[in-house]
C-alpha positions in Angstrom: 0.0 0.0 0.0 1.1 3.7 -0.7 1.3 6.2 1.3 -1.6 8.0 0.2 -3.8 5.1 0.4 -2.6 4.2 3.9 -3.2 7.9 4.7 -6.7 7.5 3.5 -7.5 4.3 5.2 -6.4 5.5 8.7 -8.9 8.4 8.3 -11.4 6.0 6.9 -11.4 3.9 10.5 -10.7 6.9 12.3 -14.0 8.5 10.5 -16.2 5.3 11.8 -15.4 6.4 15.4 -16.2 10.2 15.4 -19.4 9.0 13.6 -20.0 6.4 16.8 -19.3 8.8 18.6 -21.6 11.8 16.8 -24.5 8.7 17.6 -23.8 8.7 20.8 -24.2 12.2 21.7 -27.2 12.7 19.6 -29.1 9.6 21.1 -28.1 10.5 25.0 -30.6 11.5 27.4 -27.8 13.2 30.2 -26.1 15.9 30.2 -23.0 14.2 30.8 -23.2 12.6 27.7 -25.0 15.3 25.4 -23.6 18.2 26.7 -20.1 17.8 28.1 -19.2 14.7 25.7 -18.0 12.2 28.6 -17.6 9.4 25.9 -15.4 7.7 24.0 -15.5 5.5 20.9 -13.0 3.0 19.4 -12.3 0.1 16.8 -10.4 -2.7 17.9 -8.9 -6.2 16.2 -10.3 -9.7 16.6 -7.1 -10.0 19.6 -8.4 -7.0 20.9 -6.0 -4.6 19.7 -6.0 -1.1 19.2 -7.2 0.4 15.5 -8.4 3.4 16.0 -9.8 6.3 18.0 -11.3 9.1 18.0 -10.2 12.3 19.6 -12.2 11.5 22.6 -11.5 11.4 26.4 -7.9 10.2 27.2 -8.1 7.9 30.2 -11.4 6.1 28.6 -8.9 5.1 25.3 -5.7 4.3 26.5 -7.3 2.1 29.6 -9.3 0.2 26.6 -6.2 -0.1 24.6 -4.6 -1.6 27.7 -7.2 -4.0 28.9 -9.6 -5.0 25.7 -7.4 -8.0 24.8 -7.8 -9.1 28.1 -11.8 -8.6 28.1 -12.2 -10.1 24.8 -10.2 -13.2 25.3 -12.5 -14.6 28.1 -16.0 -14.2 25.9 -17.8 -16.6 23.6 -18.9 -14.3 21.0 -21.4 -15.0 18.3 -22.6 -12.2 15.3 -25.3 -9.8 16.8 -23.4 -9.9 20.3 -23.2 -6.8 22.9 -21.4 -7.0 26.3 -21.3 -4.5 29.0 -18.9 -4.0 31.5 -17.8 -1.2 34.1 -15.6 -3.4 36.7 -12.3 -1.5 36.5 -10.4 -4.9 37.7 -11.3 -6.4 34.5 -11.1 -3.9 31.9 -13.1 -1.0 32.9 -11.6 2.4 34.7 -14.1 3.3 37.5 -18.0 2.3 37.8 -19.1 5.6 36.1 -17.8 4.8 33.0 -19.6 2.0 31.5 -18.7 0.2 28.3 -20.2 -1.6 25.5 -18.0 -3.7 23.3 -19.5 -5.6 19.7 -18.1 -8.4 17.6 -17.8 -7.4 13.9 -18.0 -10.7 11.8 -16.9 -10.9 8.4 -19.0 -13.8 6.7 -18.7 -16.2 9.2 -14.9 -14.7 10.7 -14.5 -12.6 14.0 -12.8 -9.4 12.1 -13.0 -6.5 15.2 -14.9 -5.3 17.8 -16.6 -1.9 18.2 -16.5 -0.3 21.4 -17.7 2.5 23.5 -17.4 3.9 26.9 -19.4 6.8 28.4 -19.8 8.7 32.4 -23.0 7.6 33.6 -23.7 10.1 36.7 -25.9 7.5 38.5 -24.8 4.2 38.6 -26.3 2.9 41.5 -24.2 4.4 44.1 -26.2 5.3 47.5 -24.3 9.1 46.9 -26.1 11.4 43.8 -23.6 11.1 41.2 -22.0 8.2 41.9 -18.5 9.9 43.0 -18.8 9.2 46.9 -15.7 9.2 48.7 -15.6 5.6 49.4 -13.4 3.4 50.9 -14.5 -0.2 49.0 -15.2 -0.3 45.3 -18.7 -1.8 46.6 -19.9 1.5 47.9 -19.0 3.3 44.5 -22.1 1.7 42.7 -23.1 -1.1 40.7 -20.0 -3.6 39.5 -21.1 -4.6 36.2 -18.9 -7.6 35.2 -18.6 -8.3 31.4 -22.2 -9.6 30.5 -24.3 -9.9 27.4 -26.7 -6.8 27.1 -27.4 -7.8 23.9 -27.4 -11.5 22.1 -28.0 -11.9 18.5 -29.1 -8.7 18.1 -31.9 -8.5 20.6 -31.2 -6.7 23.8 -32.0 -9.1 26.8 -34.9 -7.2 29.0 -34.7 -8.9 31.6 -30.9 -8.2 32.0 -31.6 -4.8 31.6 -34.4 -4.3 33.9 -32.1 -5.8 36.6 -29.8 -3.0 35.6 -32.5 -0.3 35.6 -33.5 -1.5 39.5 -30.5 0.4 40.5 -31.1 3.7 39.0 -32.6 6.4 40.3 -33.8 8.4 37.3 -34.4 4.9 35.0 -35.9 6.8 32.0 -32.6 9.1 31.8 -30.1 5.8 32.4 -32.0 3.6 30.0 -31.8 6.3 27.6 -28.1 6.7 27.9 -27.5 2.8 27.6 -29.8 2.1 24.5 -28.0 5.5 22.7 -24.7 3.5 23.2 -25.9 0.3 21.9 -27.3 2.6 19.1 -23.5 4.1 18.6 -21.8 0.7 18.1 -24.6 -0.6 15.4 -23.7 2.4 13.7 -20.1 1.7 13.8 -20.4 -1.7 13.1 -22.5 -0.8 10.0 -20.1 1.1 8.4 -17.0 -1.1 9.4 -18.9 -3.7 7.7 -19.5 -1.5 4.3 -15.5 -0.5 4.5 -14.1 -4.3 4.6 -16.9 -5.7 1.8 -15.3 -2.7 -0.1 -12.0 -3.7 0.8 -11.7 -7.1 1.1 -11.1 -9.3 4.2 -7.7 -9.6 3.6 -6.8 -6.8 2.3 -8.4 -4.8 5.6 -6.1 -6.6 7.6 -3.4 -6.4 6.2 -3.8 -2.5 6.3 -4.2 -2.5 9.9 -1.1 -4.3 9.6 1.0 -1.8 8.0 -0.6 0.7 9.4 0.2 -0.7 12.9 4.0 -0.9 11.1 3.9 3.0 10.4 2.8 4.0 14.1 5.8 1.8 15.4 8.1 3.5 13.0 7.1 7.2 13.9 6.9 6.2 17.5 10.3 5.1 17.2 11.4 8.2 15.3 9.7 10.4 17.9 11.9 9.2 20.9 15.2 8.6 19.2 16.7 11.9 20.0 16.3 11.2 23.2 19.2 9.7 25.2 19.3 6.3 27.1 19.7 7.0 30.4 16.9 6.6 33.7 14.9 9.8 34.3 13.5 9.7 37.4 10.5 12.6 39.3 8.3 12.3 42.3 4.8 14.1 43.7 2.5 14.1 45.9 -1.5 13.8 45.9 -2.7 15.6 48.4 -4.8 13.3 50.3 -7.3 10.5 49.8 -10.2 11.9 52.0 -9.4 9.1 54.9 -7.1 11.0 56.8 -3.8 9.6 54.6 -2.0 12.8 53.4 1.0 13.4 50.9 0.8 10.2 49.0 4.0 9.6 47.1 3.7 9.1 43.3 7.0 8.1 41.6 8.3 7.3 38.5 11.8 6.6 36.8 11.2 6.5 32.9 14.0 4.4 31.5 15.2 5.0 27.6 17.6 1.5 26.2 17.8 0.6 22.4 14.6 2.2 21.3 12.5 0.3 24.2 10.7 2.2 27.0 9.9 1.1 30.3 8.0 3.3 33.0 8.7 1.5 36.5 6.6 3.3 39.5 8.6 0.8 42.2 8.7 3.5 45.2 4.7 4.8 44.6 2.8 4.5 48.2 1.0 1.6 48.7 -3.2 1.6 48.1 -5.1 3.3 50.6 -8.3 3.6 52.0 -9.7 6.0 49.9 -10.6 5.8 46.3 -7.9 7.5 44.6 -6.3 3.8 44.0 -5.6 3.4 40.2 -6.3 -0.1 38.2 -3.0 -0.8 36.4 -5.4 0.2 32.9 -5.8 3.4 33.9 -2.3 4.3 35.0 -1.3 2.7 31.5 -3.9 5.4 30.6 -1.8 8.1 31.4 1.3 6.9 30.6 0.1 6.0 26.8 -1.2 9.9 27.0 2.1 11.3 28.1 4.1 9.6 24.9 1.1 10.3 22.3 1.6 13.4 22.6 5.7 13.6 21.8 4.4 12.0 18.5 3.6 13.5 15.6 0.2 15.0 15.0 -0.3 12.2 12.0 0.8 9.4 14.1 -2.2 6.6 14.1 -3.5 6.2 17.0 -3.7 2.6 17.9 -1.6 -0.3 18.9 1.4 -0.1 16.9 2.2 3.6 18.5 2.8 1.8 22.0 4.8 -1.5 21.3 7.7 0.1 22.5 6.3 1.5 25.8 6.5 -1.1 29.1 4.7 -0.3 32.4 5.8 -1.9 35.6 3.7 -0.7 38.8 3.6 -3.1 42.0 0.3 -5.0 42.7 -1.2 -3.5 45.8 0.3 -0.4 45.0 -1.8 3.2 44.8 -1.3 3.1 40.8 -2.1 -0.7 40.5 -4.6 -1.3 43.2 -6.0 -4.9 44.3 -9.5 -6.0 44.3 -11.6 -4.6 46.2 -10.0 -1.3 46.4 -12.0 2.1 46.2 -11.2 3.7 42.2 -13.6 6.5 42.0 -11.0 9.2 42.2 -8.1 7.2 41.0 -9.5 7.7 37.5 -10.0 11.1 37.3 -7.0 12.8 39.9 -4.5 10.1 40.4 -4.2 9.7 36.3 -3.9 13.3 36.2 -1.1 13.6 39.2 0.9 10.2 37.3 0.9 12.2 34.1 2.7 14.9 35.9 5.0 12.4 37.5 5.7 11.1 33.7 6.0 15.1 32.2 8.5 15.9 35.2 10.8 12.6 34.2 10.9 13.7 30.9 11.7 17.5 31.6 15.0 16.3 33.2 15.5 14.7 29.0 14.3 16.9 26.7 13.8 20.1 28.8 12.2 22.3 25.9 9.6 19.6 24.9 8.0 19.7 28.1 5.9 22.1 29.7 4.9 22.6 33.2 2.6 21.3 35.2 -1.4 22.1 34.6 -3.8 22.5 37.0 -3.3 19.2 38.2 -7.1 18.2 38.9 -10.3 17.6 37.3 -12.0 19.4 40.2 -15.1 16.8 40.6 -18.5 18.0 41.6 -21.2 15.5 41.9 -24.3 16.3 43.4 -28.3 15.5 43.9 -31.0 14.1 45.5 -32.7 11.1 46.8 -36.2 12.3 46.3 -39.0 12.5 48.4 -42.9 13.9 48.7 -41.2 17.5 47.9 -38.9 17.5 45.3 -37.6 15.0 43.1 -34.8 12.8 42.3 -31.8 14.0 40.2 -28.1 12.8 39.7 -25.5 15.3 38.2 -21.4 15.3 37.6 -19.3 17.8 36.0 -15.6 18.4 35.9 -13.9 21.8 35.4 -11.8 22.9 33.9 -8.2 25.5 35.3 -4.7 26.7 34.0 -2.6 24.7 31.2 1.3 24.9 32.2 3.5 26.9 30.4 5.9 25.8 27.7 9.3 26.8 26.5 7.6 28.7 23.4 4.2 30.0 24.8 2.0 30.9 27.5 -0.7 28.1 29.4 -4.2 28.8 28.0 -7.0 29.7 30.3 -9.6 27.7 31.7 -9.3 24.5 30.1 -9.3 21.1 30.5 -5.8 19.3 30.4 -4.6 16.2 30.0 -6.6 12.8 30.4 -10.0 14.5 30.3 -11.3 15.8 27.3 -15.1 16.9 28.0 -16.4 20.4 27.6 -18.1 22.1 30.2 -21.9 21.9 30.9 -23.6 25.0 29.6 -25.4 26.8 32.4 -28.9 27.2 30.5 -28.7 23.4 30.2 -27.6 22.9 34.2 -30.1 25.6 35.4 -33.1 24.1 32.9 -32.8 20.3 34.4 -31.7 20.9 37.8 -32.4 22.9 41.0 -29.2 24.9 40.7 -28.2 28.7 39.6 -24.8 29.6 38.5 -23.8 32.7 40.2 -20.2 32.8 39.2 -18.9 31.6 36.0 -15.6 33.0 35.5 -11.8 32.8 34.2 -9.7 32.8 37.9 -7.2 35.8 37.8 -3.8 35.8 39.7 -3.5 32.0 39.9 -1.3 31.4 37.2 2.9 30.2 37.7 4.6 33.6 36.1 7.9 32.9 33.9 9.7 34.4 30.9 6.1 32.9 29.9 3.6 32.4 32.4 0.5 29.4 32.8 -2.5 29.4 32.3 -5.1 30.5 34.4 -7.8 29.0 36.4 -12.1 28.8 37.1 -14.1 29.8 39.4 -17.9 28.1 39.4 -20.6 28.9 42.3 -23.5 27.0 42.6 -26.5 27.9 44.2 -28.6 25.1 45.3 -32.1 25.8 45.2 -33.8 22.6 47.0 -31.6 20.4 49.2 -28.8 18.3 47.8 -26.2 16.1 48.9 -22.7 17.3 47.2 -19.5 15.3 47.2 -16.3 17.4 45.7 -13.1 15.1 45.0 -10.5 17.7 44.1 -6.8 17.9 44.1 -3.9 20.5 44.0 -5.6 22.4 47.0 -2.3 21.1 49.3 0.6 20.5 46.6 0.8 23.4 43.9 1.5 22.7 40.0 5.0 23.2 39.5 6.5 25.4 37.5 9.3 24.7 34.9 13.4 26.0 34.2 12.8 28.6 37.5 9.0 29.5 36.0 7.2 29.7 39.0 4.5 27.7 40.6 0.5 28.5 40.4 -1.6 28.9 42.7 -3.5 25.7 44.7 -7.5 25.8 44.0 -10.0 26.9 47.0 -13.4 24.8 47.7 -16.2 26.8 49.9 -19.1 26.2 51.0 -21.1 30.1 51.9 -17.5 31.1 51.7 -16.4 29.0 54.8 -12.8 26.7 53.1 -13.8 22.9 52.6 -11.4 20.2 52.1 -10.5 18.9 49.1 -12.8 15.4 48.9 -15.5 16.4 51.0 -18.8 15.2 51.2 -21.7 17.8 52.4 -25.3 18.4 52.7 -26.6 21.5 51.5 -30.0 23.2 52.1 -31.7 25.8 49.5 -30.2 29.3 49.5 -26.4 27.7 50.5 -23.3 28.2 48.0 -20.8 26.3 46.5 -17.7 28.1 45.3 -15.0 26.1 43.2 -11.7 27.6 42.5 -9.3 25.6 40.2 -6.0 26.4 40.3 -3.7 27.4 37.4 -0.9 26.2 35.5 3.0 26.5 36.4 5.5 28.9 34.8 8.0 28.8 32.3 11.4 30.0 32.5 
């Protein structure tokens, strides 16, 4: 194949997921789905095997490219199959996230899978929004272990009323699951047109090549770099039990064109739930080296041959069964991705910038129900300052890193829910100054307007985002509730009239 055509195929498969994913959104009922795209859609091999992504949420695709070979391996699959899964100990990332994965036969031949995963803002936890801070993965939700949703085609009612029983708002959750069984018919339509246009054969052997190219310019993207052992260290702040300054480490390890990322020296797993499954610190890891590639660079399995991950079992970035994940997904990914950046830095200094905010800054929030108002189940993440690079300032307000989503607009909050926004604006002054300076962060108040249970799991409000080459570090982020300082992961019970101010902080300095 030439380059042109393999150029063309790689945007024909990448093309099948943004359409998945374009289903997805369209059919959802949630806001988390709709509105601030929490999904993510992929095409896979008949081993399970990366093909192809879009440009959707970070942790969601690199933890499937870890784990799908895994998941797939230990299923009987026949032609019209769909099987849903949210267990993070075997393949999933944290119960939120649920995922759908569908066998693509070719005549009678298993050829791919189709896959999607998407934030589901109830999943069964006894805490509105599913983000409580827990201690056991049991108290996070509903474990959904790899099951058939759908067989032959049909979905299997009674397997999805069981499912339903734990949700609070069923119309909104059944909603969200049939619009992802919708997304994965629709790629596995147009999969199926592209290999009867292609060939059988011919498909796969383009995935092969293609796989081929990704090595190569993931080879030539790290061969300027030096062997050698780069080694950097940080801290989370806390996981909400009482266990403070929890020790992430890294020592990234460059030998003959091979990679190896050894965390030996992290803290062990604790009792809160920022414990990682080894997929999702994988997750970050795969994140961290995408992005030295090439913008053209294919994203799927041939891009990470070269990359090994050691972590040990037990350990707060490769946590044992039963341990509490919630957070570990959405801060501790973040915090190992810094841990990665800051090895590299100490290689190639002026490819690196410095750290971003550092934090997804979770809010999850609702209500049981009762005779007076009813029951509603939100989450949002927001967004704070990018670090600074050697060429150019941090942007603004963003989201960084292994989150992807937009935010939720605040007609669409205030029209579904009992909140107003009061505050929606960029944080000034929080920013790491330097010969260029980071980015800087949010600030989002809430006013609840019925009661509501609120649970914030938020990091950086301790340890600050560092700056780079003497840039300066930003400022931590601030949680209040009626302007009285909350901790970071806090759980609280708000009346109507009280206020909840986030305040994210910003990105380091550079220079």
């Amino acid at each position: 194949m030439d380059a042109i055509s393999l150029s063309i195929f790689a945007n024909r498969i990448d093309a099948i997921c943004s359409e998945m994913g374009a289903t997805l959104q369209k059919a959802a009922f949630s806001p988390n789905i709709r509105d601030r795209l929490d999904y993510s859609c992929a095409i896979f091999d008949a081993e399970g095997k990366l093909c192809a992504q879009a440009a959707h949420i970070p942790v969601h695709l690199g933890s499937m490219a870890f784990a799908m070979s895994d998941v797939v391996s230990t299923i009987q699959w026949s032609d019209g199959d769909m099987v849903v899964l949210n267990d993070p100990y075997k393949g999933g990332t944290h119960l939120p996230d649920v995922t759908l994965i569908a066998p693509l036969y070719a005549g009678r031949k298993l050829s791919g899978f189709v896959a999607n995963r998407a934030h589901h803002a109830d999943i069964g936890s006894e805490t509105p929004g599913s983000m409580p801070l827990s201690s056991s993965l049991f108290e996070e939700g509903l474990v959904i272990e790899p099951s058939f949703l759908v067989k032959a085609g049909v979905v299997d009612e009674d397997y999805f009323a069981g499912l339903m029983e734990h949700m609070r708002n069923r119309q909104e959750s059944s909603g969200d699951f049939i619009a992802q069984v919708a997304a994965n018919r629709r790629g596995l339509t147009r999969l199926a047109a592209l290999i009867e246009k292609m060939g059988l054969q011919n498909y796969l052997l383009s995935l092969d090549l293609l796989n081929d190219y990704a090595a190569k310019l993931a080879k030539d993207s790290f061969s300027e770099i030096k062997d050698g052992a780069y080694s950097f260290q940080d801290l989370l702040d806390d996981d909400g039990h009482g266990h403070e300054d929890i020790l992430i480490r890294a020592v990234v390890k460059f030998e003959k064109g091979a990679i190896t990322v050894d965390f030996t020296g992290s803290a062990e797993q604790v009792a809160g739930n920022i414990n990682c499954p080894l997929s999702v610190t994988a997750a970050a890891v795969y994140y961290v080296f995408r992005c030295l590639m090439p913008a053209q660079a294919p994203a799927c399995a041939g891009s990470f041959r070269c990359i090994n991950i050691r972590a040990a079992e037990g350990s707060v970035v490769n946590a044992s069964f039963p341990a509490a994940v919630a957070a570990g997904n959405v801060e501790t990914s973040t915090r190992i991705v810094d841990v990665v950046l800051g090895a590299l830095a100490q290689a190639i200094p002026d490819s690196i910038p410095a750290a971003s905010h550092g934090s997804m800054n979770n809010l999850a929030m609702g209500f049981q129900g009762d005779e007076h108002h009813m029951a509603w189940d939100y989450y949002e993440t927001i967004g704070g300052g990018m670090g600074a690079s050697a060429t150019s300032d941090g942007l603004d307000a963003v989201q960084t890193h292994m989150t992807n989503t937009l935010n939720t607009p605040i007609e669409s909050l205030e029209m579904k829910y009992p909140l107003r926004i009061t505050r929606y604006q960029i944080r000034r002054d929080a920013s790491g100054r330097g010969t260029y300076n980071g980015g800087e962060g949010l600030v989002r108040e809430y006013e609840f307007l019925a009661p509501a249970q609120v649970t914030i799991l938020s990091e950086r409000r301790k340890h600050q985002p560092w700056g780079l080459a003497a840039g300066g570090n930003a400022k931590v982020g601030v949680n209040t509730l009626n302007n009285n300082i909350v901790s970071a992961k806090r759980s609280l019970d708000v009346k109507a009239g009280d206020v909840v101010c986030i305040k994210t902080p910003g990105g380091g300095g550079f220079g």
